[in-house]
N, C-alpha and C positions, 0 to 999 in steps of 0.2 A: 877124692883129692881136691884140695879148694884150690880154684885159680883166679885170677883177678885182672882182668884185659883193662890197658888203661887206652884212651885215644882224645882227642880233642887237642894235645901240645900243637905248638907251633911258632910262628914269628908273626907279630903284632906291632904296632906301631905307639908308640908312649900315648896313655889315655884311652889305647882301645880296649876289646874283652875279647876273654877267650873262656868257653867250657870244656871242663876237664871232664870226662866221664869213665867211670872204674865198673863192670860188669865184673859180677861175681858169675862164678859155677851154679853156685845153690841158689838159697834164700839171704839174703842178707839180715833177715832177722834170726839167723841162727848166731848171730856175731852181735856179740854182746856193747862193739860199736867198731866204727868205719869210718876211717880218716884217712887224709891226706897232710903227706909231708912234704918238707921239699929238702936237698940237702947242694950245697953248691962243691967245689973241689977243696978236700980237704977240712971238712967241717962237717961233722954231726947234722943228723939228720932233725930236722923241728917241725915240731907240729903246726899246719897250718890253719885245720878247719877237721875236727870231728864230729858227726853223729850218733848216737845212743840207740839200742835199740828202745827204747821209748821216745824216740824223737828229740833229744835234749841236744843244743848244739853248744859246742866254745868254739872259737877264735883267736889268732893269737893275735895280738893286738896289732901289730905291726899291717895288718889287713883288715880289720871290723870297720866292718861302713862299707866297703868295696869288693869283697868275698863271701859270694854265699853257699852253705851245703846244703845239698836237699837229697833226696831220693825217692825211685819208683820205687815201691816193693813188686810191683809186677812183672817189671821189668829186670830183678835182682840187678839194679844200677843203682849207683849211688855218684850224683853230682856235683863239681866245685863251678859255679860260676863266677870269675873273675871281670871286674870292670874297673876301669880308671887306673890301668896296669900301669908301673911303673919300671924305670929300667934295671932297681932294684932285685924286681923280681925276675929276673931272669936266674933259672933257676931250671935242676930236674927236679920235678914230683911226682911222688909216688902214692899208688891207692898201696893203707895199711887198713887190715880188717884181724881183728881178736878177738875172742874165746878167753876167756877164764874157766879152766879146767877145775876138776875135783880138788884137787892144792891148793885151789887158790890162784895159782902162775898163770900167767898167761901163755897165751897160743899165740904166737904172732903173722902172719902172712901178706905176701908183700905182691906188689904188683913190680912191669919192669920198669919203670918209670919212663917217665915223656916228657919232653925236653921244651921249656918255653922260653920266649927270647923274647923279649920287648925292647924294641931301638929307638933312639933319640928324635 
């Protein structure tokens, strides 16, 4: 059964940084990539920063320059470093990690999300 521990959320100050860190059960190169969302009240969840399991990263744009994904694989963690946060981004984020199964469809698993707050 995959599970997905997120921790690092919190309250920050406009301009500071925060890391987000998603610990999987397994290996995280069983997952065919490992992202992070964020979704606020009442709105769809969006993609913030994925990784591939070959290493390939996007961005949504609204963050590139100031968000970076990385990961151990030793560690089966996969990392968002956040810097130069805005109050904008106050936000939950969630670690999402998938599987594309024999169909083609995806596998999708979600982390519980953690809660970051950047104030004025």
């Amino acid at each position: 059964q995959v599970q997905l521990v997120e921790s690092g959320g919190g309250l920050v100050q406009a301009g500071g940084s925060l890391r987000l860190s998603c610990a999987a059960s397994g290996s995280i190169l069983s997952f065919n990539a490992v992202g992070w969302y964020r979704q606020g009240p009442g709105k769809q969840r969006e993609l913030v920063a994925a990784i591939t399991r070959g290493g390939s990263t996007n961005y949504a744009d609204s963050v590139k320059g100031r968000f970076t994904i990385s990961r151990d694989n030793a560690k089966n963690t996969v990392y968002l470093q956040m810097n130069s946060l805005k109050p904008e981004d106050t936000v939950v984020y969630y670690c999402n990690a998938r599987k594309f199964n024999s169909m083609f469809s995806p596998d999708d698993y979600w982390g519980q999300g953690t809660q970051v707050t950047v104030s004025l």
